[in-house]
PDB file of N, CA, C and O in Angstrom:
ATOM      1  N   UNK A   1     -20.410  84.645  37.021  1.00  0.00           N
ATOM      2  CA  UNK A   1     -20.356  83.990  38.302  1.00  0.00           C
ATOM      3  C   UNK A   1     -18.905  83.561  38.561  1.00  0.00           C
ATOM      4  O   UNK A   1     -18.204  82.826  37.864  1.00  0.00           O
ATOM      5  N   UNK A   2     -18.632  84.124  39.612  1.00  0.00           N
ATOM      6  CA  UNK A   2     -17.136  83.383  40.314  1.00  0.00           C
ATOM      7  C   UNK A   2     -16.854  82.436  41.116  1.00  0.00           C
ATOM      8  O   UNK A   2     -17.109  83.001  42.180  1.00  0.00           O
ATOM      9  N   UNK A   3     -16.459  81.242  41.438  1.00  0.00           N
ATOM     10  CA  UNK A   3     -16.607  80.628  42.281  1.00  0.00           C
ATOM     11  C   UNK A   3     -14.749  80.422  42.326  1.00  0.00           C
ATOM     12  O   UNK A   3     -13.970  80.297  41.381  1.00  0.00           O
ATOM     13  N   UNK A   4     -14.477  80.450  43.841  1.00  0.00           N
ATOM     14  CA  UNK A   4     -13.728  80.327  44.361  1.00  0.00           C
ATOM     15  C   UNK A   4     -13.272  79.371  45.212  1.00  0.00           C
ATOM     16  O   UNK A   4     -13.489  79.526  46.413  1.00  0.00           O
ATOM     17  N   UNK A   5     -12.589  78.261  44.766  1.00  0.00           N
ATOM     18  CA  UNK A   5     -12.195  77.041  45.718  1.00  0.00           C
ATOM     19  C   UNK A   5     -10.916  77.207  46.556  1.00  0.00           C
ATOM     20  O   UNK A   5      -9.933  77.707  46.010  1.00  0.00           O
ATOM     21  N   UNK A   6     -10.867  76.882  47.648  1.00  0.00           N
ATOM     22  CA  UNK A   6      -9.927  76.831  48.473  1.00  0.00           C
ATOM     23  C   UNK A   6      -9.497  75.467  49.265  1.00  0.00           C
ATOM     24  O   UNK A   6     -10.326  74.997  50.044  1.00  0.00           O
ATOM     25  N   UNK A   7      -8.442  74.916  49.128  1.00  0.00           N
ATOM     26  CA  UNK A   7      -8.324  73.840  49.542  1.00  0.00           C
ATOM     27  C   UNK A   7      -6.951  73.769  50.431  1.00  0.00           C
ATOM     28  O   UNK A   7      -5.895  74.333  50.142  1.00  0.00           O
ATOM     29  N   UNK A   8      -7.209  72.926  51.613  1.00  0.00           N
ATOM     30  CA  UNK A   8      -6.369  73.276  52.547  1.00  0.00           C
ATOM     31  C   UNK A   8      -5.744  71.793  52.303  1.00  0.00           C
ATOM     32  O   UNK A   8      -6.165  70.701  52.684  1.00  0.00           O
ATOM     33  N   UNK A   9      -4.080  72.285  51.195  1.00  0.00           N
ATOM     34  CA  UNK A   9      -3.916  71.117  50.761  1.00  0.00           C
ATOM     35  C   UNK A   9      -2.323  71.265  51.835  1.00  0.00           C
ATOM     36  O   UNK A   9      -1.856  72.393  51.993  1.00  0.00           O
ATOM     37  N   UNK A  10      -1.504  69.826  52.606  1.00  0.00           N
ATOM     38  CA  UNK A  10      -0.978  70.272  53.131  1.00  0.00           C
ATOM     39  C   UNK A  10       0.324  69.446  52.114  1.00  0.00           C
ATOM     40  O   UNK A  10      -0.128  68.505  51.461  1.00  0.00           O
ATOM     41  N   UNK A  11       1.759  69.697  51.943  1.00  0.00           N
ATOM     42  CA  UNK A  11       3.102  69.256  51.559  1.00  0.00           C
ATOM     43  C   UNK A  11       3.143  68.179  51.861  1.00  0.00           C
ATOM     44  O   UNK A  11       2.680  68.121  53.000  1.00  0.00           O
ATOM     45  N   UNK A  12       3.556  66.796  51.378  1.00  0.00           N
ATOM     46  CA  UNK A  12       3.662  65.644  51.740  1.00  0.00           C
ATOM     47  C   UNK A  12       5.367  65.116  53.268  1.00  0.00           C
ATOM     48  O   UNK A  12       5.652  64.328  54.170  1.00  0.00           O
ATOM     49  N   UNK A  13       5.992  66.541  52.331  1.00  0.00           N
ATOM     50  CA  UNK A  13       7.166  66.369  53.142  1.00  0.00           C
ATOM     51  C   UNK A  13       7.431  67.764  54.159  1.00  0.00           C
ATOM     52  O   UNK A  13       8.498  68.358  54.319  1.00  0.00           O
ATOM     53  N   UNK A  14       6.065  68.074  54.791  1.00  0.00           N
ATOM     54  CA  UNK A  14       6.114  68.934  55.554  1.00  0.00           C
ATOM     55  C   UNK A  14       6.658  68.462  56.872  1.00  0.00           C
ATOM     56  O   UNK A  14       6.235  67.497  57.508  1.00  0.00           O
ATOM     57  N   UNK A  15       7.797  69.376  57.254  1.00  0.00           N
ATOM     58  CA  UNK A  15       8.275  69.159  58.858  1.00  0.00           C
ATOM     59  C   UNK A  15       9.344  67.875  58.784  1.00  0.00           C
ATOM     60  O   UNK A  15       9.885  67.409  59.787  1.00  0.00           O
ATOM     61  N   UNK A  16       9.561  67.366  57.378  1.00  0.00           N
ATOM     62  CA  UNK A  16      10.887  66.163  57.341  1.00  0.00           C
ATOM     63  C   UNK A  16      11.832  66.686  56.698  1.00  0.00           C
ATOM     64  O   UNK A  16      12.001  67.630  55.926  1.00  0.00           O
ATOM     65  N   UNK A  17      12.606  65.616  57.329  1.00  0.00           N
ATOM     66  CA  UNK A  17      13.818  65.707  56.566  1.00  0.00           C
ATOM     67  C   UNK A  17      14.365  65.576  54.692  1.00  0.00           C
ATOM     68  O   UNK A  17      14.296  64.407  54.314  1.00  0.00           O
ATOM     69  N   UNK A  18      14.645  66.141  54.059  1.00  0.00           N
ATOM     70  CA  UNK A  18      14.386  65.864  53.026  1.00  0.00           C
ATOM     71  C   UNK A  18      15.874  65.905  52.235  1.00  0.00           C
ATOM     72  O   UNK A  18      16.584  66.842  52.598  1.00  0.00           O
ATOM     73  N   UNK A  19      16.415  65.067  51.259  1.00  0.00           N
ATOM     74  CA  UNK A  19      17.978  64.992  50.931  1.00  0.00           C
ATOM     75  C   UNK A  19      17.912  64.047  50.675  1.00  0.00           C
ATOM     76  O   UNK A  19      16.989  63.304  50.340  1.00  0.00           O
ATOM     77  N   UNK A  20      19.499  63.901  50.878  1.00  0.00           N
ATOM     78  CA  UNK A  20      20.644  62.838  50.734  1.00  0.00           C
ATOM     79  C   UNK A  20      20.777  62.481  52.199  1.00  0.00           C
ATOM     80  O   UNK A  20      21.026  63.293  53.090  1.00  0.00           O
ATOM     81  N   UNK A  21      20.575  61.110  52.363  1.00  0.00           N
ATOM     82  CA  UNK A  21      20.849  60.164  53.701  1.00  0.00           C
ATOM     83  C   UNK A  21      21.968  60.017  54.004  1.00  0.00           C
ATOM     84  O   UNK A  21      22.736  59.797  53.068  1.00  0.00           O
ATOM     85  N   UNK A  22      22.611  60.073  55.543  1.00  0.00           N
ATOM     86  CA  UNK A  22      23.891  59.801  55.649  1.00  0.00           C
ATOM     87  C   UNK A  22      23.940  58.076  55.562  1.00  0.00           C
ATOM     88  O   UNK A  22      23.130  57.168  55.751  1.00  0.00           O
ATOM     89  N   UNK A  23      25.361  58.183  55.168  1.00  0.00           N
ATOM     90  CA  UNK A  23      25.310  56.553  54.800  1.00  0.00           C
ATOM     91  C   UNK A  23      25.669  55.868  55.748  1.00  0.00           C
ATOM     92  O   UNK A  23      26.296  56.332  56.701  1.00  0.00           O
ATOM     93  N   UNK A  24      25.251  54.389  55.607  1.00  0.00           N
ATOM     94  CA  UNK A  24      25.281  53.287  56.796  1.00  0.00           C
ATOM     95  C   UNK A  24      26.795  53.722  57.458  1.00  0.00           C
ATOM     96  O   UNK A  24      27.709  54.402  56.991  1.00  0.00           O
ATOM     97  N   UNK A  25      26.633  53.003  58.780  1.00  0.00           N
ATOM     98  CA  UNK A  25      28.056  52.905  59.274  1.00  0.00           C
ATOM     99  C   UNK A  25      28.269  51.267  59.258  1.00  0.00           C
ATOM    100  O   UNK A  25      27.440  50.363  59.153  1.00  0.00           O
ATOM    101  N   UNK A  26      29.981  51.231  59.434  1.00  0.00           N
ATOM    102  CA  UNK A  26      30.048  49.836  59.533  1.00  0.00           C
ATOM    103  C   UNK A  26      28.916  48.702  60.006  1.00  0.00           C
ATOM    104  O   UNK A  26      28.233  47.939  59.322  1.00  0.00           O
ATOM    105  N   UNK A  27      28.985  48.878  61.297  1.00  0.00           N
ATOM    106  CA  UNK A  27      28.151  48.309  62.740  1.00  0.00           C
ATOM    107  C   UNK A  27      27.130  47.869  61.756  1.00  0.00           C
ATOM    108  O   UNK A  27      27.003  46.693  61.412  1.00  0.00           O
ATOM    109  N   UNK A  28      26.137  49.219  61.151  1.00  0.00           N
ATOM    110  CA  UNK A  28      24.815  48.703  60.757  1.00  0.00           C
ATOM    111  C   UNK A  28      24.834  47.533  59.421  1.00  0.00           C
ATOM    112  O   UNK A  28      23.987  46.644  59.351  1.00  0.00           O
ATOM    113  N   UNK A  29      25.809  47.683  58.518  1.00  0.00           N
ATOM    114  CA  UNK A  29      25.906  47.087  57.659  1.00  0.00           C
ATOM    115  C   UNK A  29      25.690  45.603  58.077  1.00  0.00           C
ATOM    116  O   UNK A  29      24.679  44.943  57.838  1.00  0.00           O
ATOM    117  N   UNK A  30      26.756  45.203  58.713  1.00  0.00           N
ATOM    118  CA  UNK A  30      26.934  44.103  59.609  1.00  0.00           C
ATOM    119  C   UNK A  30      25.866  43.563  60.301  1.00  0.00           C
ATOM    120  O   UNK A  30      25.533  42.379  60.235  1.00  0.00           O
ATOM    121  N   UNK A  31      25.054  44.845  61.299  1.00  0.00           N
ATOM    122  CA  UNK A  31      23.504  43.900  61.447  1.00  0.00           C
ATOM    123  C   UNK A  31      22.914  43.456  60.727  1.00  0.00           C
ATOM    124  O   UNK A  31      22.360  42.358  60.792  1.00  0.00           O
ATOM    125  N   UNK A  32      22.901  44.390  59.685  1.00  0.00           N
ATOM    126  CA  UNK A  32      21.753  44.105  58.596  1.00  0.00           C
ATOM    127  C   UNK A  32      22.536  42.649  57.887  1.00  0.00           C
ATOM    128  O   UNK A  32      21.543  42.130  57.378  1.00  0.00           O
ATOM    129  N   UNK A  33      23.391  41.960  57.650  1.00  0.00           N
ATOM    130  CA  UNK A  33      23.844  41.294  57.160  1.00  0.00           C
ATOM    131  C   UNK A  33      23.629  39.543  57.740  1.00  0.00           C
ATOM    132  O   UNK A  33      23.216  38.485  57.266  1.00  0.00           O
ATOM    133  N   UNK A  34      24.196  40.047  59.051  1.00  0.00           N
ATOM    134  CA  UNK A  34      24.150  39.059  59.909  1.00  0.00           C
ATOM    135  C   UNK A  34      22.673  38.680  60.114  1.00  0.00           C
ATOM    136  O   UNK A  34      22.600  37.508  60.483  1.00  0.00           O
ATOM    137  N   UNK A  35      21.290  39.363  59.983  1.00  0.00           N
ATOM    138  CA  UNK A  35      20.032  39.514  60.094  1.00  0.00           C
ATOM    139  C   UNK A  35      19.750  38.570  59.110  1.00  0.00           C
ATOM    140  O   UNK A  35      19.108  37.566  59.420  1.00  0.00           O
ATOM    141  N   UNK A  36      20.238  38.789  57.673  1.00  0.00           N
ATOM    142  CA  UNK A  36      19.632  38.143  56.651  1.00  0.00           C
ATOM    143  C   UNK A  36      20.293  36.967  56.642  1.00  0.00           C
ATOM    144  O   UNK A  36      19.470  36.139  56.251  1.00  0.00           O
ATOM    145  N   UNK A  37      21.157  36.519  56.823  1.00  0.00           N
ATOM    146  CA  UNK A  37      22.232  35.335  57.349  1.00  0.00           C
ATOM    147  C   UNK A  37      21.307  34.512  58.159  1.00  0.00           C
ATOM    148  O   UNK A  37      20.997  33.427  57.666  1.00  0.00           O
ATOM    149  N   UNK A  38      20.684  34.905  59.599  1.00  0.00           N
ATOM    150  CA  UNK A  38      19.894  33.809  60.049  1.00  0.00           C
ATOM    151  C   UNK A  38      18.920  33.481  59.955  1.00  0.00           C
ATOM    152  O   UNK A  38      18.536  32.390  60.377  1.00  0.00           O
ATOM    153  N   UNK A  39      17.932  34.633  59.153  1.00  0.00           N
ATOM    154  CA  UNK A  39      16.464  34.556  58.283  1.00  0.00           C
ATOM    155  C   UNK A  39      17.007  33.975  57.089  1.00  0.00           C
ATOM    156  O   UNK A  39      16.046  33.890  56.325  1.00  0.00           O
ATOM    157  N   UNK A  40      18.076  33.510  56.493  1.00  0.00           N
ATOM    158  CA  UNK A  40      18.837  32.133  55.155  1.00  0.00           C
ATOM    159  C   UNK A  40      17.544  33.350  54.542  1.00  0.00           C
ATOM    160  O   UNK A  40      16.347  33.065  54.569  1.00  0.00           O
ATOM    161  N   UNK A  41      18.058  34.646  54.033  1.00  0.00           N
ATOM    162  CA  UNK A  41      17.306  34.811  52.925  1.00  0.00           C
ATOM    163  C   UNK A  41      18.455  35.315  51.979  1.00  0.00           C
ATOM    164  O   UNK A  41      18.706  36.494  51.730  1.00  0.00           O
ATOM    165  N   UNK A  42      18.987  34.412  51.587  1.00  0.00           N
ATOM    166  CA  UNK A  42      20.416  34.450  50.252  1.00  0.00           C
ATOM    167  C   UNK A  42      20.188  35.629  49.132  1.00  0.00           C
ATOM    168  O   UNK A  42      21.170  36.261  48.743  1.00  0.00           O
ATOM    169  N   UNK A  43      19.127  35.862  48.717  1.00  0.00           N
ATOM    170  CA  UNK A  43      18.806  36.124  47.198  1.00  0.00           C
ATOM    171  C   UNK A  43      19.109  37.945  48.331  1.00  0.00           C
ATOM    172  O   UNK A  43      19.894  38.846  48.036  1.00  0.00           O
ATOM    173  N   UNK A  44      18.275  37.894  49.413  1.00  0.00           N
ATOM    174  CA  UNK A  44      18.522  39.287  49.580  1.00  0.00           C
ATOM    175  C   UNK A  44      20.100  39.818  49.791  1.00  0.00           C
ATOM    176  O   UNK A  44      20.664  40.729  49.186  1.00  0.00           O
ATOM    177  N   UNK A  45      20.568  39.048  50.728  1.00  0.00           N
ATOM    178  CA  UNK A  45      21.866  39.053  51.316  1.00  0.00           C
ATOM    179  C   UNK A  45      22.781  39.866  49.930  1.00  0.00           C
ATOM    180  O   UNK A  45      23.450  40.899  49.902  1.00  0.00           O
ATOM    181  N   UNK A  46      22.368  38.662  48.683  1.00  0.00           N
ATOM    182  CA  UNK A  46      23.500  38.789  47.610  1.00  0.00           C
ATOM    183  C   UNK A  46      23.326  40.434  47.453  1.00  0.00           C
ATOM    184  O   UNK A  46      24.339  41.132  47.398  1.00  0.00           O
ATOM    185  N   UNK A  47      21.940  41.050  47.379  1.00  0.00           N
ATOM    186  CA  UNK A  47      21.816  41.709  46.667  1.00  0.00           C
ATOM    187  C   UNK A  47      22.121  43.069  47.294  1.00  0.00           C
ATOM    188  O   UNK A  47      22.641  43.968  46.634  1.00  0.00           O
ATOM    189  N   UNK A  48      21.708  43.237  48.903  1.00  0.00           N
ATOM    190  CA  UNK A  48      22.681  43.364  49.628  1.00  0.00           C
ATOM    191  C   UNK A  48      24.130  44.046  49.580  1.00  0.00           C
ATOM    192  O   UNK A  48      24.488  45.223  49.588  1.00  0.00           O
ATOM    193  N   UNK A  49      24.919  42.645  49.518  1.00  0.00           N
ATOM    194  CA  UNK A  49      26.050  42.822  49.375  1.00  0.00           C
ATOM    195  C   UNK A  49      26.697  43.240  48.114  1.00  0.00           C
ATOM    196  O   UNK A  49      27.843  43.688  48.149  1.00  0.00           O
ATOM    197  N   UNK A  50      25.918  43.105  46.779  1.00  0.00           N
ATOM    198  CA  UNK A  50      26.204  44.034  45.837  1.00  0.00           C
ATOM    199  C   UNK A  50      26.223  45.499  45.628  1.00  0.00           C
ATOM    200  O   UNK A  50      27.024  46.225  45.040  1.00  0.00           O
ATOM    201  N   UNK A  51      24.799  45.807  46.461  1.00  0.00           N
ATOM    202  CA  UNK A  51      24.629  47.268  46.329  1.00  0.00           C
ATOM    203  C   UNK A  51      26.062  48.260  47.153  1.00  0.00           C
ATOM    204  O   UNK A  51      26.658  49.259  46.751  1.00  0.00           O
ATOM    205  N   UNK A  52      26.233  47.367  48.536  1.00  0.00           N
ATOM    206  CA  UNK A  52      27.322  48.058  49.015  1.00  0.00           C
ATOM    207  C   UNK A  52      28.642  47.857  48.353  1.00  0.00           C
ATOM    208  O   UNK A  52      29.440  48.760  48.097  1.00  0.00           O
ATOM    209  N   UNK A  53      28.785  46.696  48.121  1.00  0.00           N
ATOM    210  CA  UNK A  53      30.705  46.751  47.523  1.00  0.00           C
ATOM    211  C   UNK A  53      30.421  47.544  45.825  1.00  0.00           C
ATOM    212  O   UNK A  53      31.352  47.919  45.113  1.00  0.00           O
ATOM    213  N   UNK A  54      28.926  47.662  45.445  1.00  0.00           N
ATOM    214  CA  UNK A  54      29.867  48.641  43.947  1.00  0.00           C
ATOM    215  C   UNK A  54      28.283  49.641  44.296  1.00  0.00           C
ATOM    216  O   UNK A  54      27.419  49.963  43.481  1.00  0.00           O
ATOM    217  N   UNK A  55      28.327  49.850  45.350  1.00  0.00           N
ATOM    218  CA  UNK A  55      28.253  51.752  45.538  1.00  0.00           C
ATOM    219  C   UNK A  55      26.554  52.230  44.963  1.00  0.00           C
ATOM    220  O   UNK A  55      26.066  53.352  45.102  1.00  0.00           O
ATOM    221  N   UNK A  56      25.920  51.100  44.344  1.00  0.00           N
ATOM    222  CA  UNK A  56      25.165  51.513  43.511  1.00  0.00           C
ATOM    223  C   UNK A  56      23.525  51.784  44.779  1.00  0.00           C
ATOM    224  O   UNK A  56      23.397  51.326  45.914  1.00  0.00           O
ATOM    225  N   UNK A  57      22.431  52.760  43.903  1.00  0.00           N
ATOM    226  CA  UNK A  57      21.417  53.331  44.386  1.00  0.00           C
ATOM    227  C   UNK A  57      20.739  52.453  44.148  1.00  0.00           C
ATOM    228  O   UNK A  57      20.958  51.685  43.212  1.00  0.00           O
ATOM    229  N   UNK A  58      19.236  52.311  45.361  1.00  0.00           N
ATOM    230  CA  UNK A  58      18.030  51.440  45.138  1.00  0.00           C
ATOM    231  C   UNK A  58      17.809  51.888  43.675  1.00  0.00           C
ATOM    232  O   UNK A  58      18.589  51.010  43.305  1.00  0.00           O
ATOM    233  N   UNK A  59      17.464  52.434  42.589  1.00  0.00           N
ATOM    234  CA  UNK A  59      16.937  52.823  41.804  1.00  0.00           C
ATOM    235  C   UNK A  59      17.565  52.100  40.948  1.00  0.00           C
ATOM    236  O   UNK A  59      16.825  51.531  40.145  1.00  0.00           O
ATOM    237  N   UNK A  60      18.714  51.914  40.829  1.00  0.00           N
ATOM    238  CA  UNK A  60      20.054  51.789  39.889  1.00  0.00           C
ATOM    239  C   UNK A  60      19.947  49.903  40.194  1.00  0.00           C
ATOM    240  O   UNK A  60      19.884  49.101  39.262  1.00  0.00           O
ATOM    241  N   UNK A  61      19.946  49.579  41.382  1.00  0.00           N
ATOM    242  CA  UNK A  61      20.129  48.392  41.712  1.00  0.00           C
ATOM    243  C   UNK A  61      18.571  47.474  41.634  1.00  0.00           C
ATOM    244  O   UNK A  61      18.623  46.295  41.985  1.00  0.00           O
ATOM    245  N   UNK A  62      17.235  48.043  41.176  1.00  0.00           N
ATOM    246  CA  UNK A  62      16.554  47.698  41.018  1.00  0.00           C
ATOM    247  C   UNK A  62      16.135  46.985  38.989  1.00  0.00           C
ATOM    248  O   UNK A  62      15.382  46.125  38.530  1.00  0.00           O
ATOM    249  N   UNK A  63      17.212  48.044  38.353  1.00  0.00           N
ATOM    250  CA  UNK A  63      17.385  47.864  37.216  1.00  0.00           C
ATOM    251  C   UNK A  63      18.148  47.035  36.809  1.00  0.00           C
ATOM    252  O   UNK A  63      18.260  46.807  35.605  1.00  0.00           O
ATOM    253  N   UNK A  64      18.907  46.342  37.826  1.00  0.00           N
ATOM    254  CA  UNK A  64      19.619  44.934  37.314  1.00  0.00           C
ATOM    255  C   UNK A  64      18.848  43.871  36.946  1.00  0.00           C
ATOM    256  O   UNK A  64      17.847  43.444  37.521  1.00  0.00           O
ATOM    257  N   UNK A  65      19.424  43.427  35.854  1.00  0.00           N
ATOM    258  CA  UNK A  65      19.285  42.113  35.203  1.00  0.00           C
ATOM    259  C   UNK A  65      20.311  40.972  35.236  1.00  0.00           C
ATOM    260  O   UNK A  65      21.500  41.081  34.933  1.00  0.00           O
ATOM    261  N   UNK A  66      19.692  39.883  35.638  1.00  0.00           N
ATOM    262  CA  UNK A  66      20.907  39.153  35.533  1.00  0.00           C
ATOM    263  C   UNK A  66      21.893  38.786  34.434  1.00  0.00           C
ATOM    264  O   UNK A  66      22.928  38.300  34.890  1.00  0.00           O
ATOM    265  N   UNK A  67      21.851  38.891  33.049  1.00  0.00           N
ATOM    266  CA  UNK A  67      22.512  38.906  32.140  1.00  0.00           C
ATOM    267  C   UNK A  67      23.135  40.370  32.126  1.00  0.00           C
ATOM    268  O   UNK A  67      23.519  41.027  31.158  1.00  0.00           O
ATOM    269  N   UNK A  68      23.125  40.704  33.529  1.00  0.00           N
ATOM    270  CA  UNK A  68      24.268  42.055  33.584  1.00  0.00           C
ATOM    271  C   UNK A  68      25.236  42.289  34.463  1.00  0.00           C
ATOM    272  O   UNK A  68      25.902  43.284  34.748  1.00  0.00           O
ATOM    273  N   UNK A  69      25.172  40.602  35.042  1.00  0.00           N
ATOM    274  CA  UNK A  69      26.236  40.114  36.240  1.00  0.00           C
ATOM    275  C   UNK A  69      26.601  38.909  35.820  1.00  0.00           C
ATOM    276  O   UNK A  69      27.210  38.222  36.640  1.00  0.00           O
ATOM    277  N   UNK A  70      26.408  38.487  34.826  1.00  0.00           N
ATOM    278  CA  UNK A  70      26.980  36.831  34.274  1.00  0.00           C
ATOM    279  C   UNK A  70      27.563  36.945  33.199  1.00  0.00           C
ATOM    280  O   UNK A  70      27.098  37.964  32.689  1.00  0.00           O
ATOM    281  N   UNK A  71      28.488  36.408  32.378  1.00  0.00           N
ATOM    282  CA  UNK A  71      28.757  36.275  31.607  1.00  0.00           C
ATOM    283  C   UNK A  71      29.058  34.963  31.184  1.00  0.00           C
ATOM    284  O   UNK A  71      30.212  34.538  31.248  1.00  0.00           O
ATOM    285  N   UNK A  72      27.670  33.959  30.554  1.00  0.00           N
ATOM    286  CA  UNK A  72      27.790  32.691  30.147  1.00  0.00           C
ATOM    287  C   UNK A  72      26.890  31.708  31.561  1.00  0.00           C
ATOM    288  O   UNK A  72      25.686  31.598  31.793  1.00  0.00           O
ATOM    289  N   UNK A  73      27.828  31.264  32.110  1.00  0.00           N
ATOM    290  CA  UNK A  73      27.315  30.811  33.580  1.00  0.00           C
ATOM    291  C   UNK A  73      28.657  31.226  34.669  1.00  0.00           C
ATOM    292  O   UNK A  73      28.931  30.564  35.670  1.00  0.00           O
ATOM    293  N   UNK A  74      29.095  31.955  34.406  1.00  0.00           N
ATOM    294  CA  UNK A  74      29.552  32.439  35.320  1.00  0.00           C
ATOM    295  C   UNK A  74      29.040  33.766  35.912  1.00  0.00           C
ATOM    296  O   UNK A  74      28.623  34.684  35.207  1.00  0.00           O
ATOM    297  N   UNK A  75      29.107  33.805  37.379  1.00  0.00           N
ATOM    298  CA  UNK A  75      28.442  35.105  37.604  1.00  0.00           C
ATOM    299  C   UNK A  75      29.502  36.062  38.103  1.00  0.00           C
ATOM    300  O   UNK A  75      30.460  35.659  38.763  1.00  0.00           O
ATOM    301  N   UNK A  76      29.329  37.289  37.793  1.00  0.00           N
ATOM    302  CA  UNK A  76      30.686  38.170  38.259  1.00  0.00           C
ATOM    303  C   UNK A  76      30.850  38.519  39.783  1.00  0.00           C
ATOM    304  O   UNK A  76      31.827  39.162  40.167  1.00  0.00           O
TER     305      UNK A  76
END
């Protein structure tokens, strides 16, 4: 006996865009900044402003620890 399944399965990333994102422009940085500035949500802002001044990926920047920006009680 043969049985034959067929399933009409469709690509998750059918018809998108798929890559490397072009990166923010100034302007947006700045909204997004100024945004978290009057929603006082600090912890994001910092984190934020880390990812852009040292370049690093959500992935990369999700793996921070804070004993990997301090040294003692100082924070870098």
């Amino acid at each position: 006996m043969r049985i034959t399944a067929t399933v009409g399965h469709q690509p998750w990333n059918k018809g998108k865009l798929v890559g490397q994102k072009a990166p923010f422009r100034l302007r947006d940085i700045w909204a997004i900044r100024v945004r978290l500035q009057l929603a006082e949500k600090t912890r994001d802002l910092a984190l934020f402003d880390l990812a852009i001044d040292s370049k690093l990926r959500a992935c990369d920047l999700t793996k921070l620890r804070v004993r990997d920006i301090t040294h003692g009680e100082h924070v870098s």
